[in-house]
C-alpha positions as semicolon CSV with decimal commas, in nm:
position;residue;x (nm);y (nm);z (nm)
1;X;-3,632;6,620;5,455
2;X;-3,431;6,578;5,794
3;X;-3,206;6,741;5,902
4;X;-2,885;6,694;6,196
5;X;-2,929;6,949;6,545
6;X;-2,665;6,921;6,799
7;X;-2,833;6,983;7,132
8;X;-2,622;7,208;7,433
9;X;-2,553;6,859;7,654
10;X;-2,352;6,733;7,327
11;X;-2,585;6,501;7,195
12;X;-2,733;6,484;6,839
13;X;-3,081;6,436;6,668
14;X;-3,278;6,379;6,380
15;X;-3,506;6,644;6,302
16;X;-3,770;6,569;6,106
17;X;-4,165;6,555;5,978
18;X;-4,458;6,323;5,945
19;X;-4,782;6,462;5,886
20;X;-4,674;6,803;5,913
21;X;-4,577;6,759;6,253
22;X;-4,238;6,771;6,395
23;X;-4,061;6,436;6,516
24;X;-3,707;6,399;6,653
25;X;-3,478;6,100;6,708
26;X;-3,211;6,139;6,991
27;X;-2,856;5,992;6,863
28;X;-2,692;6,014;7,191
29;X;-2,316;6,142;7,232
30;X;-2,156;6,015;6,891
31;X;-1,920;6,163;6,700
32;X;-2,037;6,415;6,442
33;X;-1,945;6,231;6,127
34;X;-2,094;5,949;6,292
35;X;-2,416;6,114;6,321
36;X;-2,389;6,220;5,970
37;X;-2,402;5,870;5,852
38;X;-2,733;5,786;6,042
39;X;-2,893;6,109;5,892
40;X;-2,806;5,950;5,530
41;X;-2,928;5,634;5,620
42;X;-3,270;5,806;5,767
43;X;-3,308;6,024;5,460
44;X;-3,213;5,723;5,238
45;X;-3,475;5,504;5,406
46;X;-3,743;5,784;5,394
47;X;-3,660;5,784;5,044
48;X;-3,735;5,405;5,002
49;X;-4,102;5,503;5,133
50;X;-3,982;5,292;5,495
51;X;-4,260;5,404;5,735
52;X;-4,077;5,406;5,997
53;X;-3,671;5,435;5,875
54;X;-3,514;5,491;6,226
55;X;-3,305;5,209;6,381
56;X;-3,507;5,021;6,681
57;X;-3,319;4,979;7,012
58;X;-3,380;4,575;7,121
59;X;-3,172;4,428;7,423
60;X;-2,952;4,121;7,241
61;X;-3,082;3,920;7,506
62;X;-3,436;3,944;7,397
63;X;-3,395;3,902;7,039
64;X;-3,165;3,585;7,135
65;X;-3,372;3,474;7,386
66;X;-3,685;3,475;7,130
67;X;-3,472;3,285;6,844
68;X;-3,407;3,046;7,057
69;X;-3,701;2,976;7,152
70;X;-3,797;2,924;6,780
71;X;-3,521;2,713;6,652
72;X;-3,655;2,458;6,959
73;X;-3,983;2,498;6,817
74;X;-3,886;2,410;6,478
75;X;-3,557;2,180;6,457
76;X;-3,510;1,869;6,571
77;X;-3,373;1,860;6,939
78;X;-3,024;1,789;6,825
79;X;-2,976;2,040;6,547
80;X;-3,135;2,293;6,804
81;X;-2,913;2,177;7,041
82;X;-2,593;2,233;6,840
83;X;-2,748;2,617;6,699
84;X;-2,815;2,719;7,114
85;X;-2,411;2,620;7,187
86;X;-2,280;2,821;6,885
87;X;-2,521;3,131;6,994
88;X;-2,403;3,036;7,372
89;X;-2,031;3,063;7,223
90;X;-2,110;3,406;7,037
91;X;-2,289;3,566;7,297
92;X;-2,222;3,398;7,638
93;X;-2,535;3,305;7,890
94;X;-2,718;3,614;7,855
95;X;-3,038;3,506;7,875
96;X;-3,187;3,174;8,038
97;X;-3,223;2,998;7,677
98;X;-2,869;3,011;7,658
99;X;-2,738;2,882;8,035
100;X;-2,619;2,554;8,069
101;X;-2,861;2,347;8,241
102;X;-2,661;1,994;8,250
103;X;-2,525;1,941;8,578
104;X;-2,290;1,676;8,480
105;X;-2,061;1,832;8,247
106;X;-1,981;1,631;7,912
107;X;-1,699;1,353;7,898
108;X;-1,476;1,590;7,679
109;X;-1,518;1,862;7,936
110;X;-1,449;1,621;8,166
111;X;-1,101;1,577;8,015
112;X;-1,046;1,890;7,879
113;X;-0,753;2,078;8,068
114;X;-0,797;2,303;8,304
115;X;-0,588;2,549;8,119
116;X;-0,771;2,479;7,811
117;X;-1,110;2,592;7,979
118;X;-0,967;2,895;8,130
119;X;-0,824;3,000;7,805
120;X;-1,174;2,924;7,651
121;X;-1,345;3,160;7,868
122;X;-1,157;3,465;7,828
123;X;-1,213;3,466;7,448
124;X;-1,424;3,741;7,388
125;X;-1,830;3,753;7,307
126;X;-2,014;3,980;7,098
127;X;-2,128;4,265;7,316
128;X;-2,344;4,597;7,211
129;X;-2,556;4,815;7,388
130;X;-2,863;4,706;7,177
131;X;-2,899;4,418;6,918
132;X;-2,989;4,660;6,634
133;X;-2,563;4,805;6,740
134;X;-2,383;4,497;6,659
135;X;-2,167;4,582;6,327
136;X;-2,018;4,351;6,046
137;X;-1,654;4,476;6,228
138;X;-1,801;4,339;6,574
139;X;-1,885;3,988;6,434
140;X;-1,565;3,967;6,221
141;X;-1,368;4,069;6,534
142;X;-1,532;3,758;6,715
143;X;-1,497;3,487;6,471
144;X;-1,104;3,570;6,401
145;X;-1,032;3,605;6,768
146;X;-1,180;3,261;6,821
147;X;-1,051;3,125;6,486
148;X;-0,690;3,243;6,602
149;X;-0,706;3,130;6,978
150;X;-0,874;2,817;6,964
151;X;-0,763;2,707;6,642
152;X;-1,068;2,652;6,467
153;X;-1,119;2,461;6,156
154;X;-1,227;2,683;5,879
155;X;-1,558;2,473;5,871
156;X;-1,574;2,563;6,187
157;X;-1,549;2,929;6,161
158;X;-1,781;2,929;5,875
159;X;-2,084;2,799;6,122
160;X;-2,060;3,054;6,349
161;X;-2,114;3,328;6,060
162;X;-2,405;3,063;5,914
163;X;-2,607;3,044;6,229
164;X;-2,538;3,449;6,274
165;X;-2,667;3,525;5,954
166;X;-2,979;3,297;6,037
167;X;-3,016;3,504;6,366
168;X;-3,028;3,855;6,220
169;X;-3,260;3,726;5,899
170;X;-3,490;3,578;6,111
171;X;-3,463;3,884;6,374
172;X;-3,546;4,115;6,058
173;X;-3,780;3,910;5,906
174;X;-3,987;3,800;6,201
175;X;-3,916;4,019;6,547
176;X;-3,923;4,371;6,287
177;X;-3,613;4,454;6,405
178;X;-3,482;4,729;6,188
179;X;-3,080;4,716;6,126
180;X;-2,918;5,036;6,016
181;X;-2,935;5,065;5,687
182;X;-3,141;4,741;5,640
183;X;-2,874;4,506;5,630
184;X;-2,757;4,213;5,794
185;X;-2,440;4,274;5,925
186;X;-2,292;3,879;5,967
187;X;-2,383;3,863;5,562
188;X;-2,032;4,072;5,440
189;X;-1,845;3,883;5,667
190;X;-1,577;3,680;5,511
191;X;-1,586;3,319;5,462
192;X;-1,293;3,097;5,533
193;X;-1,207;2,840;5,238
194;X;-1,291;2,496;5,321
195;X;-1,079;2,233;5,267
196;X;-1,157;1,928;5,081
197;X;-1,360;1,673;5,330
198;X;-1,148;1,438;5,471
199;X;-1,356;1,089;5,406
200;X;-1,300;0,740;5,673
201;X;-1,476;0,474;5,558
202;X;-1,394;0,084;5,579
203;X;-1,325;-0,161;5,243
204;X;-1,495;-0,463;5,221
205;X;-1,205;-0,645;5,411
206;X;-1,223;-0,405;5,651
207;X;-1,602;-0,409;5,692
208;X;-1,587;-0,787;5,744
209;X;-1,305;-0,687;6,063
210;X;-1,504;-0,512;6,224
211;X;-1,828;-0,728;6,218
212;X;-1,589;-1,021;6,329
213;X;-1,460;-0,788;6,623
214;X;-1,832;-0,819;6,738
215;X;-1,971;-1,163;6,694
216;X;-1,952;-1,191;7,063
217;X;-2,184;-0,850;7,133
218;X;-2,473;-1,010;6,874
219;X;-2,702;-0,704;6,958
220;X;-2,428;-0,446;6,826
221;X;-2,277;-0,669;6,569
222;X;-2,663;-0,624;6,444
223;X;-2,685;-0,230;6,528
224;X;-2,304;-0,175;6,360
225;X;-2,432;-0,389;6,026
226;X;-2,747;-0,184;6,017
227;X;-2,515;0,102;6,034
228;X;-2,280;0,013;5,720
229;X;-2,525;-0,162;5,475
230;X;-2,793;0,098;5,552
231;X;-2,602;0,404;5,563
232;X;-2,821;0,548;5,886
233;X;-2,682;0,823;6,140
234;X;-2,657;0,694;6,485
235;X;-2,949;0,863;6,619
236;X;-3,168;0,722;6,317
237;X;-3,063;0,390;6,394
238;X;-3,128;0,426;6,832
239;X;-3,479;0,590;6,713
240;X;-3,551;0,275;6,501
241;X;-3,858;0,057;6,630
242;X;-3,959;-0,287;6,551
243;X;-4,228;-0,153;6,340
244;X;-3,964;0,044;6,134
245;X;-3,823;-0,267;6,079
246;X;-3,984;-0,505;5,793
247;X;-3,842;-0,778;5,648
248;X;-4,084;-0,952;5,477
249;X;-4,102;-0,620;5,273
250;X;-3,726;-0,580;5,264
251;X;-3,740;-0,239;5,423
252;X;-3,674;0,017;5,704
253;X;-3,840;0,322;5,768
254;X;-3,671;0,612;5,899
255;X;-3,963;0,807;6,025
256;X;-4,074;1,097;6,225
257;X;-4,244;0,975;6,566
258;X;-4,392;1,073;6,938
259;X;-4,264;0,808;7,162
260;X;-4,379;0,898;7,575
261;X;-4,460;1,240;7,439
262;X;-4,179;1,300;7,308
263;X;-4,136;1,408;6,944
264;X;-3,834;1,291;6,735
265;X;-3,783;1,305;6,331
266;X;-3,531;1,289;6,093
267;X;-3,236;1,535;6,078
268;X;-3,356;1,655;5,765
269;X;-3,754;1,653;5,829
270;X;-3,834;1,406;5,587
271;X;-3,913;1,054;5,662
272;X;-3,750;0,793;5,427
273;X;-3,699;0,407;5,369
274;X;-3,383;0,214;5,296
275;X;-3,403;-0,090;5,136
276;X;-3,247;-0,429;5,313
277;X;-2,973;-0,594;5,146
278;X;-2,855;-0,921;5,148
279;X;-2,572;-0,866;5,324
280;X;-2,801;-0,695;5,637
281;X;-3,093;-0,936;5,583
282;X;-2,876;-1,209;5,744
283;X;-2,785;-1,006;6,017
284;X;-3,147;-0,894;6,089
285;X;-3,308;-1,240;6,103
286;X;-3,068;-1,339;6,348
287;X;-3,090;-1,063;6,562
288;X;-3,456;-1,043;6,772
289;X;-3,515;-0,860;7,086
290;X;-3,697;-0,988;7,364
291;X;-4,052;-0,868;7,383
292;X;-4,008;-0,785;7,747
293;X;-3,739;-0,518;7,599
294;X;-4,018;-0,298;7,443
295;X;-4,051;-0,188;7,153
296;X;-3,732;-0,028;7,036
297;X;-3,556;-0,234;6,788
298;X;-3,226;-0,206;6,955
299;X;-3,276;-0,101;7,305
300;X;-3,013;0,012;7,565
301;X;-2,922;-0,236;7,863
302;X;-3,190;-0,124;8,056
303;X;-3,476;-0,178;7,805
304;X;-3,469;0,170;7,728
305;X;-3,383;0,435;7,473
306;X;-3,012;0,402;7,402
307;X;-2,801;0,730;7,464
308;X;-2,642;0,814;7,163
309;X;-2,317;0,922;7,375
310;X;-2,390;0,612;7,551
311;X;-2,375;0,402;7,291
312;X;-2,080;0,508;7,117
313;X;-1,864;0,495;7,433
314;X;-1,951;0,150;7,453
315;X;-1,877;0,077;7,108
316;X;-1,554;0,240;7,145
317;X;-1,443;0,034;7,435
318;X;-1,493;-0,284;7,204
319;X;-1,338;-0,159;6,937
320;X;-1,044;-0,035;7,137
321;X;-0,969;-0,422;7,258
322;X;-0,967;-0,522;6,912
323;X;-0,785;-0,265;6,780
324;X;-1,000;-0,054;6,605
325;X;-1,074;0,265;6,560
326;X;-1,407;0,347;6,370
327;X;-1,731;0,503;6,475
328;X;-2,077;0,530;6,345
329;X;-1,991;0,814;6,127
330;X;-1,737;0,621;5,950
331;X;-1,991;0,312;5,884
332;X;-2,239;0,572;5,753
333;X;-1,983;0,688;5,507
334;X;-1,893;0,348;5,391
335;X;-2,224;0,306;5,305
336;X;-2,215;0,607;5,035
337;X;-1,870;0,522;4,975
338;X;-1,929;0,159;4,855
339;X;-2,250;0,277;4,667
340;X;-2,002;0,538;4,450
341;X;-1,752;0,294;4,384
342;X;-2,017;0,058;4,223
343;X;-2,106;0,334;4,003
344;X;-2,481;0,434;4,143
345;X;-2,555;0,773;4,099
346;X;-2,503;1,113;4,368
347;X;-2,898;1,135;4,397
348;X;-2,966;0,776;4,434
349;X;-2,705;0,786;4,712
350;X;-2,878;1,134;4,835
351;X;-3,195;0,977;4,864
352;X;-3,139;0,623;5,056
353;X;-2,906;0,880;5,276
354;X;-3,108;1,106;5,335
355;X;-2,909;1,387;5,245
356;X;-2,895;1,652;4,983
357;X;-2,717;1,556;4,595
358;X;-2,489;1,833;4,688
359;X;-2,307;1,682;5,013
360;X;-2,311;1,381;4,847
361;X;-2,137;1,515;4,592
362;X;-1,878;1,680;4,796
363;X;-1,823;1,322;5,004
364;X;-1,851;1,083;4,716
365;X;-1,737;1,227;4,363
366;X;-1,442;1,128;4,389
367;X;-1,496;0,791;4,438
368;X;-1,739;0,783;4,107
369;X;-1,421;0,780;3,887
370;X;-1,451;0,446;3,726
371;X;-1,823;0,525;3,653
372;X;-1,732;0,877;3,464
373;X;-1,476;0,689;3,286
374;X;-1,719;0,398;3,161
375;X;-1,968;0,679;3,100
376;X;-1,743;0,894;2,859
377;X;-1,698;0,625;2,612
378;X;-1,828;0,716;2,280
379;X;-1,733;0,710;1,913
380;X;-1,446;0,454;1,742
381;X;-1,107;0,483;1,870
382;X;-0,807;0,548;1,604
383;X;-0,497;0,391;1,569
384;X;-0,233;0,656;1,584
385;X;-0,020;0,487;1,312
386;X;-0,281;0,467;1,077
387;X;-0,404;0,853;1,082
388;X;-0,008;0,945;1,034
389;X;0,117;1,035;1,363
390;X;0,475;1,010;1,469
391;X;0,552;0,800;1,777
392;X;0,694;0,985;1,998
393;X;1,007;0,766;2,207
């Protein structure tokens, strides 16, 4: 058993035995029915046969330092990317994984208002004197202050609880960082209900727009077709090679690779191919890059590795002139889009898109209508004067 002493500076403890020898835990100042509670979570835990019950006492800026470092080992550089500005967001630059190292701040930075960054940094971060402090009421207190002040989508809101639940798991799991009571205190938090996903993608008279709007940039008219009759994500399609590229096999692979030392795979970790339609075949054949370009398929201006940002801004700017508005996301959605209006099936679409049946699902069901309605037709059909009902006018 354990029991509660207060101590003549004010302070409490957690008396108690291992081995027959006395052990105590210093509280600190806290109120007394706080101190209560930890003594029923010690004895509770000692109860569970937990060798060692207490609470530890971690700096956040170790623990976040540490998870950083192993999302970088373990995602791709994007997705690790995007995790590190949502931790940066929750817990400000507390330790060097999280500072901004970019000297040239973004293009949307670049335009935001000044205002509008001001306003951004006095929203408040999760703070605690330890890691092992930060309560459910802490990280609800951040994600509604930020959900109210910046006006975040619930989506939105809903990642920043994700990747905090990820970071106290993995903290618990793999660092042995003990949580009071065990528990993960971003898991009660409250999810915000998510609208329905709002879906752009282009008909067939629009898709043939847009490739018109481009006959006189051949190399993007060739990247934007890959993009729409392939279904790849922009950074799939910069990544591609001409080895990825087959088309006597009818075929790209979208495949993990070390190019200059530098790793790169799939968003999902798993290496796929899409097969080459008719409609892109054409567009392939007459599209060849000079061999003094390298050996990317589609190359930036310099012979190099085409910036993502990069190449969207220039896309854009086309675009604009005609009078268009779509991006790379929106071509990668016509390609499910089309696929569920012909009828093909969520996991055939998963699979050529490399994404799970259940986002496909959530994207394209909808669109499947015509298919369910073909595929529910089954038994004779009655006429309704013949089986005696009334007509109803």
């Amino acid at each position: 058993m354990a029991s509660l002493k207060k101590r003549p500076s004010g302070s409490f403890q957690i008396q108690y035995y291992v081995g027959g020898k006395q052990k105590r835990h210093t509280l600190g100042k806290i109120p007394h029915q706080l101190a209560k509670e930890k003594l029923r979570q010690f004895e509770s835990a000692q109860l569970r046969g937990e060798d060692n019950p207490l609470p530890t006492k971690t700096p956040i800026a170790v623990v976040v330092q540490a998870y950083v470092d192993h999302v970088r080992n373990t995602k791709t550089a994007k997705s690790a990317q995007t995790d590190i500005y949502y931790l940066r967001e929750a817990f400000g630059p507390i330790c060097e994984g999280l500072q901004i190292t970019s000297r040239r701040p973004s293009e949307a930075a670049r335009k935001r208002p000044v205002r509008e960054t001001e306003r951004r940094k006095r929203v408040p971060v999760i703070e605690a004197n330890h890691f092992e402090d930060i309560s459910t009421a802490e990280v609800q207190r951040f994600i509604t202050t930020h959900t109210q002040r910046r006006g975040l989508a619930p989506k939105t809101a809903n990642r920043y609880r994700e990747i905090l639940v990820r970071l106290f798991n993995w903290a618990m799991t793999q660092r042995g960082i003990r949580m009071p009571g065990g528990k993960n205190p971003a898991a009660p938090v409250e999810k915000y209900k998510e609208r329905a996903p709002d879906i752009r993608y282009l008909t067939l008279p629009q898709i043939d727009e847009q490739l018109d709007a481009l006959r006189e940039h051949p190399q993007i008219l060739a990247m934007v077709a890959t993009l729409i009759y392939a279904g790849l994500r922009r950074e799939e399609l910069l990544q591609l090679q001409r080895r990825d590229v087959d088309l006597k096999r009818g075929l790209i692979q979208v495949r993990a690779k070390t190019v200059n030392g530098r790793a790169w795979q799939p968003k999902t970790g798993k290496n796929r191919s899409v097969p080459i339609s008719a409609a892109l075949r054409g567009y392939l054949e007459r599209y060849a890059p000079r061999p003094s370009r390298g050996e990317w398929c589609f190359p930036s201006p310099k012979g190099e590795l085409w910036d993502g940002d990069n190449f969207s801004a220039d896309l854009r700017k086309i675009n604009r002139a005609a009078g268009l508005v779509w991006g790379s996301l929106d071509y990668r959605h016509t390609f499910g889009s089309q696929l569920a209006q012909a009828g093909q099936s969520l996991f055939l679409i998963s699979e050529l898109m490399g994404n799970s049946p259940e986002i496909c699902r959530r994207h394209y069901a909808h669109l499947s209508a015509d298919a369910l309605a073909c595929a529910i037709q089954f038994g004779k059909s009655l006429d309704a004067n013949s089986v005696g009902f009334e007509s109803v006018s």
